[in-house]
DRENDO-1510 file (C-alpha; in Angstrom, 1 decimal, always signed):
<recs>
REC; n; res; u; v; w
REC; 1; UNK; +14.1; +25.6; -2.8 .
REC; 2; UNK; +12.9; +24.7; -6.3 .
REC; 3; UNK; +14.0; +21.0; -5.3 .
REC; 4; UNK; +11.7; +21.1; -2.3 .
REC; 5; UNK; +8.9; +22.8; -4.1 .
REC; 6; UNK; +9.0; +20.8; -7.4 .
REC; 7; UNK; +10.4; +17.2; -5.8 .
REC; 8; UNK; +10.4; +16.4; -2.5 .
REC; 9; UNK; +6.6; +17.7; -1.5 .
REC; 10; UNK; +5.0; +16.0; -4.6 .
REC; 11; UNK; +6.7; +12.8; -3.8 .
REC; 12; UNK; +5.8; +12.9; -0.3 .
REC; 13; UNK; +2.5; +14.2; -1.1 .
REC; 14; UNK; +1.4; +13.5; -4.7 .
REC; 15; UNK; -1.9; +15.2; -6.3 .
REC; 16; UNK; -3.6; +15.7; -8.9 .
REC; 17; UNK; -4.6; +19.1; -11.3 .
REC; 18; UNK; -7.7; +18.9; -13.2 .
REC; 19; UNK; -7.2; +19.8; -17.0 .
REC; 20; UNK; -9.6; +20.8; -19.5 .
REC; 21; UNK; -9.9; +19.6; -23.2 .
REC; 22; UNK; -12.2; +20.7; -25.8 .
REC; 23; UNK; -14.4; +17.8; -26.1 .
REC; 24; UNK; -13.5; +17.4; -30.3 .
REC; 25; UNK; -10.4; +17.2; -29.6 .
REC; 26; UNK; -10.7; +14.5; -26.9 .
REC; 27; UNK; -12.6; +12.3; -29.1 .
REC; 28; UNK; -10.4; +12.6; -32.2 .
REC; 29; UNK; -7.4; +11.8; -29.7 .
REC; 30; UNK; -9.3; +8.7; -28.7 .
REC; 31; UNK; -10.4; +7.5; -32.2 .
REC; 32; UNK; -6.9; +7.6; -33.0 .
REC; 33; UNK; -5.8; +5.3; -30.0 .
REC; 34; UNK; -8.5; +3.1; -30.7 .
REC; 35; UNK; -8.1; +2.9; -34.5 .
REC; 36; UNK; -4.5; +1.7; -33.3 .
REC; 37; UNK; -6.0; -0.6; -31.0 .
REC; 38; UNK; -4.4; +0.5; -28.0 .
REC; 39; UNK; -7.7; +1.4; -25.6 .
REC; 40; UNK; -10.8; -0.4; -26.0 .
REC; 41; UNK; -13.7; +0.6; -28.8 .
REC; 42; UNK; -15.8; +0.2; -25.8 .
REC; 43; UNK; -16.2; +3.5; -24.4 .
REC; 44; UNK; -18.5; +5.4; -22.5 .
REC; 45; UNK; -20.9; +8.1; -24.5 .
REC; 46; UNK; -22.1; +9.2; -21.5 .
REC; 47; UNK; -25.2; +11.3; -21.0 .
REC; 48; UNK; -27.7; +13.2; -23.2 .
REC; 49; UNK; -25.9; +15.8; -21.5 .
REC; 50; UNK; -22.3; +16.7; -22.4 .
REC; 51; UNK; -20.6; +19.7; -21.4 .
REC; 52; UNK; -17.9; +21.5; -24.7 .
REC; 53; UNK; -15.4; +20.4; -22.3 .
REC; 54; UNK; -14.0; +16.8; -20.8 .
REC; 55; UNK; -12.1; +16.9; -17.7 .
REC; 56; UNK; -8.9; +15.2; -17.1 .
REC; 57; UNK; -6.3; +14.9; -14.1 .
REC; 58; UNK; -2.6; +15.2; -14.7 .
REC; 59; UNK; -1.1; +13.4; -11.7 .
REC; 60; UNK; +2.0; +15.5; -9.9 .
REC; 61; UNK; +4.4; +13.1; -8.6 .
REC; 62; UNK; +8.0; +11.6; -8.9 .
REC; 63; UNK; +7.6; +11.2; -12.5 .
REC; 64; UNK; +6.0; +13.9; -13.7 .
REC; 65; UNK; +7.2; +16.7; -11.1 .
REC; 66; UNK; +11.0; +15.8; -11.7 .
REC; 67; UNK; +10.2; +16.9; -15.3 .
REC; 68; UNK; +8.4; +20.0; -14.2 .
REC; 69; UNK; +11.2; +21.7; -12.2 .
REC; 70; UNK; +13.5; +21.2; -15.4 .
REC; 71; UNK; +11.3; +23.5; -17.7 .
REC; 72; UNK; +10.6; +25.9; -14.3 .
REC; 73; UNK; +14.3; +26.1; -14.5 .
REC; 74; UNK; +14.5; +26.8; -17.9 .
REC; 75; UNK; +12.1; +29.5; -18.2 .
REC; 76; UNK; +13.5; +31.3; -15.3 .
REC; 77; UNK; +16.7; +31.0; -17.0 .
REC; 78; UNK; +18.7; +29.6; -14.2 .
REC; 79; UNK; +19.5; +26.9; -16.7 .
REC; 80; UNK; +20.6; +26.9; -20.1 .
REC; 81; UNK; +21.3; +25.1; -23.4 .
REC; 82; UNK; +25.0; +24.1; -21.7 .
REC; 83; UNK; +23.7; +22.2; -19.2 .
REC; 84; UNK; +21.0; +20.5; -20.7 .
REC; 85; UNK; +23.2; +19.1; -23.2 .
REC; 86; UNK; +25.0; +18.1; -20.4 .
REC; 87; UNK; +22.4; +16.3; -18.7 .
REC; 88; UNK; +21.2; +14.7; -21.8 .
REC; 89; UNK; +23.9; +13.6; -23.8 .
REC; 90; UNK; +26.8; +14.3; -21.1 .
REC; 91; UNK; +30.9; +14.9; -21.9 .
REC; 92; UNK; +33.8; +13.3; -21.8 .
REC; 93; UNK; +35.1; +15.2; -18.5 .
REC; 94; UNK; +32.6; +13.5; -16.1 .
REC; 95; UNK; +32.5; +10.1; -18.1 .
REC; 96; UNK; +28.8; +9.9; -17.7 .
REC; 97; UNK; +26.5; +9.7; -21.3 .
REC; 98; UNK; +23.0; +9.4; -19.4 .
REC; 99; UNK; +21.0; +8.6; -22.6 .
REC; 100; UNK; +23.4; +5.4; -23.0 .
REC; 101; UNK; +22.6; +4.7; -19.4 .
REC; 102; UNK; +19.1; +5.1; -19.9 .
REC; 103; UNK; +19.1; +3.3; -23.2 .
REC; 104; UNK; +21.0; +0.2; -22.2 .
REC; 105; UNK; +18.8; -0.1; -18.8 .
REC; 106; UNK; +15.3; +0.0; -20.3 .
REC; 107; UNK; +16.3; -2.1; -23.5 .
REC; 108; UNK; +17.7; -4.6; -20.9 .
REC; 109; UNK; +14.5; -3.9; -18.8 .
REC; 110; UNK; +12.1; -4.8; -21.4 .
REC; 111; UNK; +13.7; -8.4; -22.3 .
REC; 112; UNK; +13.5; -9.1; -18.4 .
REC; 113; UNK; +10.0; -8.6; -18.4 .
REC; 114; UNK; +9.3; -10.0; -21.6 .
REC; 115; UNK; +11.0; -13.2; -20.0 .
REC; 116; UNK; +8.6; -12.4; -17.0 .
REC; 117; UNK; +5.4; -12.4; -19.4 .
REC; 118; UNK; +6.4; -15.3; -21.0 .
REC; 119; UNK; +5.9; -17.0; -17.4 .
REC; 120; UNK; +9.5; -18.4; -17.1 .
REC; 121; UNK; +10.1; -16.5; -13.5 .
REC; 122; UNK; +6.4; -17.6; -12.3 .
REC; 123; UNK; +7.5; -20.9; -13.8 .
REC; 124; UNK; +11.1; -20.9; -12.2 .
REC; 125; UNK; +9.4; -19.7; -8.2 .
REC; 126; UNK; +6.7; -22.4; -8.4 .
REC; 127; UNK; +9.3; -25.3; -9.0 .
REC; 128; UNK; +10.8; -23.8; -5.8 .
REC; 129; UNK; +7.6; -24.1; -4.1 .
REC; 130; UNK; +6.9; -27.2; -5.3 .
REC; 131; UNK; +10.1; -29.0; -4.5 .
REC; 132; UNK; +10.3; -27.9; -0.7 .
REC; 133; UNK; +7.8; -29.1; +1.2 .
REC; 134; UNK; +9.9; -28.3; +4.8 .
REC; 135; UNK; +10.0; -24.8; +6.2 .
REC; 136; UNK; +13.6; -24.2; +6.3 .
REC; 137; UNK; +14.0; -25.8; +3.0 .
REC; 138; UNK; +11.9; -24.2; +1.0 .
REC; 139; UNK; +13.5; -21.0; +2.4 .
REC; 140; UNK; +16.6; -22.2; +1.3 .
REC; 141; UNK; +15.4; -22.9; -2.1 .
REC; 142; UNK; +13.7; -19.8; -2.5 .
REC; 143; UNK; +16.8; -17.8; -1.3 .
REC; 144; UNK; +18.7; -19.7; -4.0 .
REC; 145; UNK; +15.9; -18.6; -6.3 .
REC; 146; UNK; +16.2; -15.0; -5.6 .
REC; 147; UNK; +19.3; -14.7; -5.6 .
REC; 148; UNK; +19.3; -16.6; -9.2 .
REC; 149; UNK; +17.2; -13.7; -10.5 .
REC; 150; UNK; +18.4; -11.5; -9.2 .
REC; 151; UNK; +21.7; -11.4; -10.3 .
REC; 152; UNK; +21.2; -11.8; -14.1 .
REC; 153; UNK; +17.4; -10.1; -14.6 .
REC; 154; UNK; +17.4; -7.8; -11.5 .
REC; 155; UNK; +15.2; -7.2; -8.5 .
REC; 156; UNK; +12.0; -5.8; -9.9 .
REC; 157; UNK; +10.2; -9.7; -11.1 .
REC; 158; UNK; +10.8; -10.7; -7.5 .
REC; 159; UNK; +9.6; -8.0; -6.3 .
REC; 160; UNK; +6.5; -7.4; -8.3 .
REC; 161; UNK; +5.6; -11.0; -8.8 .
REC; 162; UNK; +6.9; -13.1; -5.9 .
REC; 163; UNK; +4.5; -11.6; -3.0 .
REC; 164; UNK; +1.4; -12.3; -4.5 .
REC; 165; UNK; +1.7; -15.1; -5.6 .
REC; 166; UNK; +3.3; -17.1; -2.8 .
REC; 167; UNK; +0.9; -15.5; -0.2 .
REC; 168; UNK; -1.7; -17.2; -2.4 .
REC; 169; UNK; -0.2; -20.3; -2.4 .
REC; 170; UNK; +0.5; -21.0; +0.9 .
REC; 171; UNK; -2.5; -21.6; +3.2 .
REC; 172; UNK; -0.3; -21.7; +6.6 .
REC; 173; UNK; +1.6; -18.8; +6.6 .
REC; 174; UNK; +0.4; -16.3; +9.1 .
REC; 175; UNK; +2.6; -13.6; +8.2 .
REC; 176; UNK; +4.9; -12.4; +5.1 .
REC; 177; UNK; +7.4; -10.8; +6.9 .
REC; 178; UNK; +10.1; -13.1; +6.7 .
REC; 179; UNK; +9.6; -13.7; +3.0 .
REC; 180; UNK; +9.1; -9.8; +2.4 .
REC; 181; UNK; +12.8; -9.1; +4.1 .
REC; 182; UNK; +14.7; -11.6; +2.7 .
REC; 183; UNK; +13.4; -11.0; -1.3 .
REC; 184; UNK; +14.4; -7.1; -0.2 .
REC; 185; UNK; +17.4; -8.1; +0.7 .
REC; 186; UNK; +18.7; -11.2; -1.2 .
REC; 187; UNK; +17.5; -9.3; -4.3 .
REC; 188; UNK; +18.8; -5.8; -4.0 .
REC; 189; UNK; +22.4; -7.8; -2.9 .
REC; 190; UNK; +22.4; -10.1; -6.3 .
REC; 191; UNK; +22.1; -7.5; -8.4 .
REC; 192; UNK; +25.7; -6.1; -7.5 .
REC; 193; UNK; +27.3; -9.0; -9.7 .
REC; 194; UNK; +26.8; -8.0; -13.2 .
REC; 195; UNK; +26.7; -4.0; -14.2 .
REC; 196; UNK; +23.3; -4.4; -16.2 .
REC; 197; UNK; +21.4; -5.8; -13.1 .
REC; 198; UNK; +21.1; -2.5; -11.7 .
REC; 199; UNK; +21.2; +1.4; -12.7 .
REC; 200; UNK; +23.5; +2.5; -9.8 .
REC; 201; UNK; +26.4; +0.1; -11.4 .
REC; 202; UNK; +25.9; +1.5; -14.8 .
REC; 203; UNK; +26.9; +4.9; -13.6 .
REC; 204; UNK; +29.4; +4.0; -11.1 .
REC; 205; UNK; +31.2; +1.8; -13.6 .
REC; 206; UNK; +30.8; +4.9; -16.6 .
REC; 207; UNK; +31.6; +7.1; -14.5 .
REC; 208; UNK; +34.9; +5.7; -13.1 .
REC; 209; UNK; +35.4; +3.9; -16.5 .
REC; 210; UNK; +35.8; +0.9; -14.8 .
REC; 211; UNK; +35.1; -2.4; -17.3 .
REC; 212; UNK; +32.2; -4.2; -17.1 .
REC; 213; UNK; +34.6; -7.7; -16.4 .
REC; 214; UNK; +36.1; -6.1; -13.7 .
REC; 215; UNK; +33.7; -5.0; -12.1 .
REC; 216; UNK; +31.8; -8.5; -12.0 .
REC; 217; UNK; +35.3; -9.8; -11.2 .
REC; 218; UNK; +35.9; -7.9; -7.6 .
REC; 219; UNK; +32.5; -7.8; -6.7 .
REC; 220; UNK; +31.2; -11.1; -7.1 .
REC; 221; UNK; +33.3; -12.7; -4.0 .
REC; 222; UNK; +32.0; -9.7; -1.7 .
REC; 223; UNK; +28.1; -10.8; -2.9 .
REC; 224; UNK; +28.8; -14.7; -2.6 .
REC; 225; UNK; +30.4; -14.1; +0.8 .
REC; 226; UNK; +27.2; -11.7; +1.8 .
REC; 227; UNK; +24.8; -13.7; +0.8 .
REC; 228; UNK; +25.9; -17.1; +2.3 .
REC; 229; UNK; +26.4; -15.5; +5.9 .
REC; 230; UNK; +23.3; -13.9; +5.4 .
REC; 231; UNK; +21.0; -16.7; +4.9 .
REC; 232; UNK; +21.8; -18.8; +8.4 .
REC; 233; UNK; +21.4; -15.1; +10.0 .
REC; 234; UNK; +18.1; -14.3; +9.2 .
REC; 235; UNK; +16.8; -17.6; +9.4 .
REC; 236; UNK; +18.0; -18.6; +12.8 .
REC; 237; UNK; +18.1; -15.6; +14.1 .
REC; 238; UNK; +16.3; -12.8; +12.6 .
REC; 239; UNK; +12.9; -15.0; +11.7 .
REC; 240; UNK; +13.0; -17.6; +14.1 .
REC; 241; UNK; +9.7; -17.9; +14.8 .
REC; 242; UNK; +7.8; -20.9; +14.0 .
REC; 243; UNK; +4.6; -18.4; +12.6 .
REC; 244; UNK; +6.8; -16.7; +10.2 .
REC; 245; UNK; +8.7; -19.6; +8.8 .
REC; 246; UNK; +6.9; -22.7; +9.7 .
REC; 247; UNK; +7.9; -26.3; +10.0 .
REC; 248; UNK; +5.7; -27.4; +6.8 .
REC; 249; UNK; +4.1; -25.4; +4.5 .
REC; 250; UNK; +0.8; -25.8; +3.4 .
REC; 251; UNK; +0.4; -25.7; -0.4 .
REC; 252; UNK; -3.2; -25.2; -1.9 .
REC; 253; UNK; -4.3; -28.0; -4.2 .
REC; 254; UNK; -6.1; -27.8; -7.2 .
REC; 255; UNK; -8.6; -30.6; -8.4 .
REC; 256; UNK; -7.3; -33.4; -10.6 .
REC; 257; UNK; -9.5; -31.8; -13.6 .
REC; 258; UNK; -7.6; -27.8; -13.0 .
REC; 259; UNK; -4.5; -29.7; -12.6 .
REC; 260; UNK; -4.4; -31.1; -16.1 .
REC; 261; UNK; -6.5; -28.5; -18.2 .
REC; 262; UNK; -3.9; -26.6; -20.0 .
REC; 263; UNK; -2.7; -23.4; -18.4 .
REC; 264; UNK; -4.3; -19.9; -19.1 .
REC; 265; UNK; -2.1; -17.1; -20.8 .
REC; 266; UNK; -3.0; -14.4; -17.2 .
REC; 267; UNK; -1.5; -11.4; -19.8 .
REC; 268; UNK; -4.9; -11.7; -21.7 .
REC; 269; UNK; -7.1; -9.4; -19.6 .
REC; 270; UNK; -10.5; -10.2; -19.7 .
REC; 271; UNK; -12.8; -6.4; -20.5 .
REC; 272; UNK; -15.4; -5.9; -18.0 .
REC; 273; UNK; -17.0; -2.9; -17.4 .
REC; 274; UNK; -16.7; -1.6; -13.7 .
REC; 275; UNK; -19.3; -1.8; -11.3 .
REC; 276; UNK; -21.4; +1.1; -10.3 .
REC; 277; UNK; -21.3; +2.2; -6.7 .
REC; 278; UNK; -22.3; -0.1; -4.2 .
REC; 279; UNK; -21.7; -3.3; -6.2 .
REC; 280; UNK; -18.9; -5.9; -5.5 .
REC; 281; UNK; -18.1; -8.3; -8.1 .
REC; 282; UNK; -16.7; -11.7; -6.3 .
REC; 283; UNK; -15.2; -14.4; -8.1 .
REC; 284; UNK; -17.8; -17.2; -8.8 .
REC; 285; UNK; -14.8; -19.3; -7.8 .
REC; 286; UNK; -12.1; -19.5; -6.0 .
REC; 287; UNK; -10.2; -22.5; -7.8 .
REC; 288; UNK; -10.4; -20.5; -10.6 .
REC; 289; UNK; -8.6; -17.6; -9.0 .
REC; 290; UNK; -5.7; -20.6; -8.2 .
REC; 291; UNK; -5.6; -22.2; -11.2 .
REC; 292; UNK; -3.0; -19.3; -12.6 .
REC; 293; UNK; -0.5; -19.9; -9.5 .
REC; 294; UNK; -0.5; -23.5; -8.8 .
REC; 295; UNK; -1.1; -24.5; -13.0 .
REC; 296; UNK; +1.0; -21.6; -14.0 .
REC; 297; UNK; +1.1; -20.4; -17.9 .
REC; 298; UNK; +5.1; -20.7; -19.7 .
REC; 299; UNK; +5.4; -20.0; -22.9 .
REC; 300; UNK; +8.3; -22.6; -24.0 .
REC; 301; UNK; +9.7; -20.9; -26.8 .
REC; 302; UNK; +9.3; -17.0; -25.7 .
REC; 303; UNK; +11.0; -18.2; -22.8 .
REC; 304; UNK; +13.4; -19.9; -24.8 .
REC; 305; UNK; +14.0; -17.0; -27.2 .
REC; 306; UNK; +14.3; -15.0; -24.7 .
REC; 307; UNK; +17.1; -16.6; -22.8 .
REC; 308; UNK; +18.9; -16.7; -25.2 .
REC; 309; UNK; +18.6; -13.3; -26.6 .
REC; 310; UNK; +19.4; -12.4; -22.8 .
REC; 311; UNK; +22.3; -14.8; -22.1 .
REC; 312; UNK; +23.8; -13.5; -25.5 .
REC; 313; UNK; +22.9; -9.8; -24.8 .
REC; 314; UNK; +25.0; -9.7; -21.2 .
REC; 315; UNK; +27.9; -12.0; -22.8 .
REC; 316; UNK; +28.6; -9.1; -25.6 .
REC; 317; UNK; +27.9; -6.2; -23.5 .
REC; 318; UNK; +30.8; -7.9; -20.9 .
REC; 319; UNK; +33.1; -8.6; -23.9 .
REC; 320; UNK; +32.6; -5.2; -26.0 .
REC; 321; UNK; +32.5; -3.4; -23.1 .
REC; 322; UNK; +36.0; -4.3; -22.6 .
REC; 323; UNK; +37.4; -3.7; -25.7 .
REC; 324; UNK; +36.5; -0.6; -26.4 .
REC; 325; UNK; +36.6; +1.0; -23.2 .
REC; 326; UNK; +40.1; +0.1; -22.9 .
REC; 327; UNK; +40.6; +2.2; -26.4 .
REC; 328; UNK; +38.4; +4.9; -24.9 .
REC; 329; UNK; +35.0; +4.4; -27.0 .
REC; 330; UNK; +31.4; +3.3; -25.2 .
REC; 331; UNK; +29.3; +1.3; -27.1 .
REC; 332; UNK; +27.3; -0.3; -24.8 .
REC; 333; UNK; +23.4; +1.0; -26.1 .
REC; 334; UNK; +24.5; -0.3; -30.1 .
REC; 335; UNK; +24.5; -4.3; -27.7 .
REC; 336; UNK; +21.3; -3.8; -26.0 .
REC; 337; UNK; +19.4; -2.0; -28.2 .
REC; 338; UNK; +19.5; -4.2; -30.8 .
REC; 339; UNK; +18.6; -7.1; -28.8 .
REC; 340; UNK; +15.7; -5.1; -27.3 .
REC; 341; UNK; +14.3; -4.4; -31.0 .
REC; 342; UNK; +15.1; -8.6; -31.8 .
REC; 343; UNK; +13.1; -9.2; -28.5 .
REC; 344; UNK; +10.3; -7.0; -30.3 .
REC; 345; UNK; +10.3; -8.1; -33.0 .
REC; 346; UNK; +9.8; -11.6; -32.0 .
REC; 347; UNK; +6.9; -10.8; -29.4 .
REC; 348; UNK; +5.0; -9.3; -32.4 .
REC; 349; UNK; +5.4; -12.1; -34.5 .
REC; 350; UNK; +5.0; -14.3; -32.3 .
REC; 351; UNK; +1.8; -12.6; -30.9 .
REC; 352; UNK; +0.6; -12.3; -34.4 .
REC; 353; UNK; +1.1; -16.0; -35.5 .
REC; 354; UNK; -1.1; -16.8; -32.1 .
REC; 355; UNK; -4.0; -14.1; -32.6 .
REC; 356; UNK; -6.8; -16.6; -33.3 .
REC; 357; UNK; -6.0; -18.5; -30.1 .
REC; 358; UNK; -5.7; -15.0; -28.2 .
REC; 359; UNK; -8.6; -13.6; -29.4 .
REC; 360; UNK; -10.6; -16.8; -28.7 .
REC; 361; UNK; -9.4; -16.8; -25.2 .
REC; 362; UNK; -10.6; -13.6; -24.8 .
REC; 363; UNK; -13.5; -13.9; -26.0 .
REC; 364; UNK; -14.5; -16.9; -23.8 .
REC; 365; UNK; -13.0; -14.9; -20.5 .
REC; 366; UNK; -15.4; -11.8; -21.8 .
REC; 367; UNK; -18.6; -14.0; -22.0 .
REC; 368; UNK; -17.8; -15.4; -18.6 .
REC; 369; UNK; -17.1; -12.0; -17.1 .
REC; 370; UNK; -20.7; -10.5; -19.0 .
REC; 371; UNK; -23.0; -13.8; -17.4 .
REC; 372; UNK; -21.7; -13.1; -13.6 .
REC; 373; UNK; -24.0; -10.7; -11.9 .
REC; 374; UNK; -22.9; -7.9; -9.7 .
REC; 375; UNK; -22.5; -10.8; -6.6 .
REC; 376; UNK; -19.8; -12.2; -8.9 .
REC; 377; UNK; -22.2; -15.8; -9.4 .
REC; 378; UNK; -23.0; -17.1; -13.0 .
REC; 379; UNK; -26.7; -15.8; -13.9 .
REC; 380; UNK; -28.6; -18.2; -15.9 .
REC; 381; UNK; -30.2; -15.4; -17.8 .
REC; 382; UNK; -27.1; -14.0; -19.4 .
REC; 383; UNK; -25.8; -17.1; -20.0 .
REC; 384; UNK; -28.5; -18.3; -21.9 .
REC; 385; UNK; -28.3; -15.3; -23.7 .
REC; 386; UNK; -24.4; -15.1; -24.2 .
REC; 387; UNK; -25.1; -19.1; -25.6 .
REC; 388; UNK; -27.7; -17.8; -27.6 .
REC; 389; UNK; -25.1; -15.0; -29.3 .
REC; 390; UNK; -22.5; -17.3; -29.9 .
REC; 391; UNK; -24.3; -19.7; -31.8 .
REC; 392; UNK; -25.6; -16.7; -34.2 .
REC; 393; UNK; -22.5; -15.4; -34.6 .
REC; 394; UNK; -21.0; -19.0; -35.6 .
REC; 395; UNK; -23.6; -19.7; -37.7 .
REC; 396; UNK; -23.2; -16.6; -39.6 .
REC; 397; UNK; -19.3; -17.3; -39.9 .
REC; 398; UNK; -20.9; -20.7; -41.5 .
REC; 399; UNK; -23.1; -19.1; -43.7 .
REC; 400; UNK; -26.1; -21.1; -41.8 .
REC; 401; UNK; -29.2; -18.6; -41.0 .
REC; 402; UNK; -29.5; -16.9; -38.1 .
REC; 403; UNK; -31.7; -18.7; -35.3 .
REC; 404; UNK; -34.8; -16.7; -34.3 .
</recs>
């Protein structure tokens, strides 16, 4: 009953409860996080009028009602200190040590999508595109690129990013269905190779204390064999339609001038306040909404770094794994989490050594996004004044007067 009350009818109907914060408080919390830089100085001070008290909305879903039934349980006592040690740290009868679990899969999680920021799996997916030009084959090499993924960085960069952006690319493509099927399916099936590729092998293979090797060993025959007998079956069969896999795809184009201006970092958002009600803001063009897909951004050596630090990580986690399993120790958090913290460590310096570019960028997205009007098309006006403001401010920084 408390599972159906706490879990099942917030995930199948999630709300909201409102919460009320003394309004000091609020605003100390928020200097804080802006002091730190992580929310925006530029904040709303509201009205003349402002009430002792600021609203908020705690969302009650799978993440947060999950969490709730665990502390309903434990202040009705029908669970204690015993098994919340058990479901934290775990024992050596069931085999299971969730934190490791949980440890190894988000350290391993955040190099994948560091690899996906640095733009090596948009990178990797638009060389696909690129090199088939025929229905069928571009199926075929997009199937090998799934898989690909899949198997070593896991399912959630194809799905997250693959949708979007080859939607947007293609101009023929009536309907995603096919595409959407087969990266469900060819994705969710490569991850059964290596244990870190998905969270259901890590706590099969703790809990039966079954070796990382060997478990790649007798399941990677079963996943070739699947996906190989697959790919003729969905494609000839399943999505035979000429509308949902055509003969030729139709690639957008870029002009010659978008095509060889370097390629924007997309991960540096541009700050724009929202539009009131009854406002729409359009992009003032369209090729610029292309230029990330078809010119797509790859940071060389993140990706590089990255690789490697992931290559490595997975190679040591196969081989410790082994070794001390067999003499009844688990180490497998002491591999990744290091090489989570390395990965860190190098995104901070790396974004550090680059903050004068980054912060250039953004400053030239923000001055575009402040002279569009609410039709999303350049107004002269605020341009002009934008120009005006940036040559003050750089003839400050020269030590030049101020122009009137």
């Amino acid at each position: 009953m408390t599972g159906l009350t706490f879990v099942d009818l917030p995930i199948l109907c999630p709300f909201s409860l409102p919460i009320y914060v003394p309004h000091w408080v609020a605003e100390a919390i928020f200097y804080i996080l802006r002091v730190l830089r992580i929310v925006s100085w530029q904040r709303d001070c509201g009205a003349a009028k402002r009430s002792s008290f600021t609203r908020y909305t705690v969302p009650v879903n799978y993440v947060t009602a999950p969490l709730a039934a665990v502390l309903f349980l434990v202040a009705a006592t029908v669970i204690g200190k015993h098994e919340l040690m058990l479901g934290t740290i775990g024992d050596d009868d069931t085999g299971i040590c969730p934190y490791d679990l949980v440890i190894v899969f988000l350290s391993l999680g955040y190099i994948a999508n560091s690899l996906g920021a640095a733009g090596s799996v948009r990178w990797v997916a638009f060389k696909a595109v690129r090199l088939g030009k025929v229905g069928h084959r571009l199926y075929l090499y997009l199937y090998i690129c799934f898989f690909s993924i899949g198997a070593f960085v896991g399912n959630d960069p194809i799905m997250v990013l693959f949708l979007s952006y080859f939607v947007r690319i293609a101009s023929n493509i009536k309907h995603p269905r096919a595409w959407i099927h087969t990266q469900f399916c060819i994705a969710n099936i490569a991850t059964g190779i290596l244990v870190s590729s998905n969270p259901t092998n890590l706590v099969l293979a703790n809990a039966f204390k079954i070796r990382f090797i060997s478990f790649t060993a007798n399941m990677v025959v079963p996943v070739f064999a699947t996906t190989v007998l697959l790919f003729p079956f969905l494609l000839y069969i399943v999505f035979a339609d000429g509308r949902l896999i055509p003969a030729s795809v139709e690639a957008y184009e870029l002009p010659e001038e978008a095509e060889n201006k370097k390629s924007a970092n997309p991960n540096i958002s541009t700050v724009r306040e929202r539009p009131a009600d009854g406002e729409s803001l359009r992009p003032a063009n369209e090729d610029a909404e292309l230029e990330h897909i078809l010119n797509p951004f790859l940071d060389r050596k993140g990706s590089l770094l990255g690789s490697f630090i992931f290559i490595a990580t997975i190679i040591l986690l196969l081989a410790l794994n082994a070794v001390y399993l067999s003499k009844g120790g688990n180490t497998d958090f002491w591999v990744t989490l290091p090489a989570a913290v390395t990965m860190l460590c190098l995104d901070l310096t790396m974004g550090w050594m680059s903050r004068a570019d980054t912060r250039a960028i953004a400053r030239q997205k923000r001055g575009h996004a402040e002279s569009l009007d609410v039709n999303g098309e350049v107004s002269i006006t605020k341009n002009m004044a934008l120009t005006h403001r940036l040559v003050n401010n750089q003839a400050k920084q020269a030590g030049y007067p101020s122009l009137a």
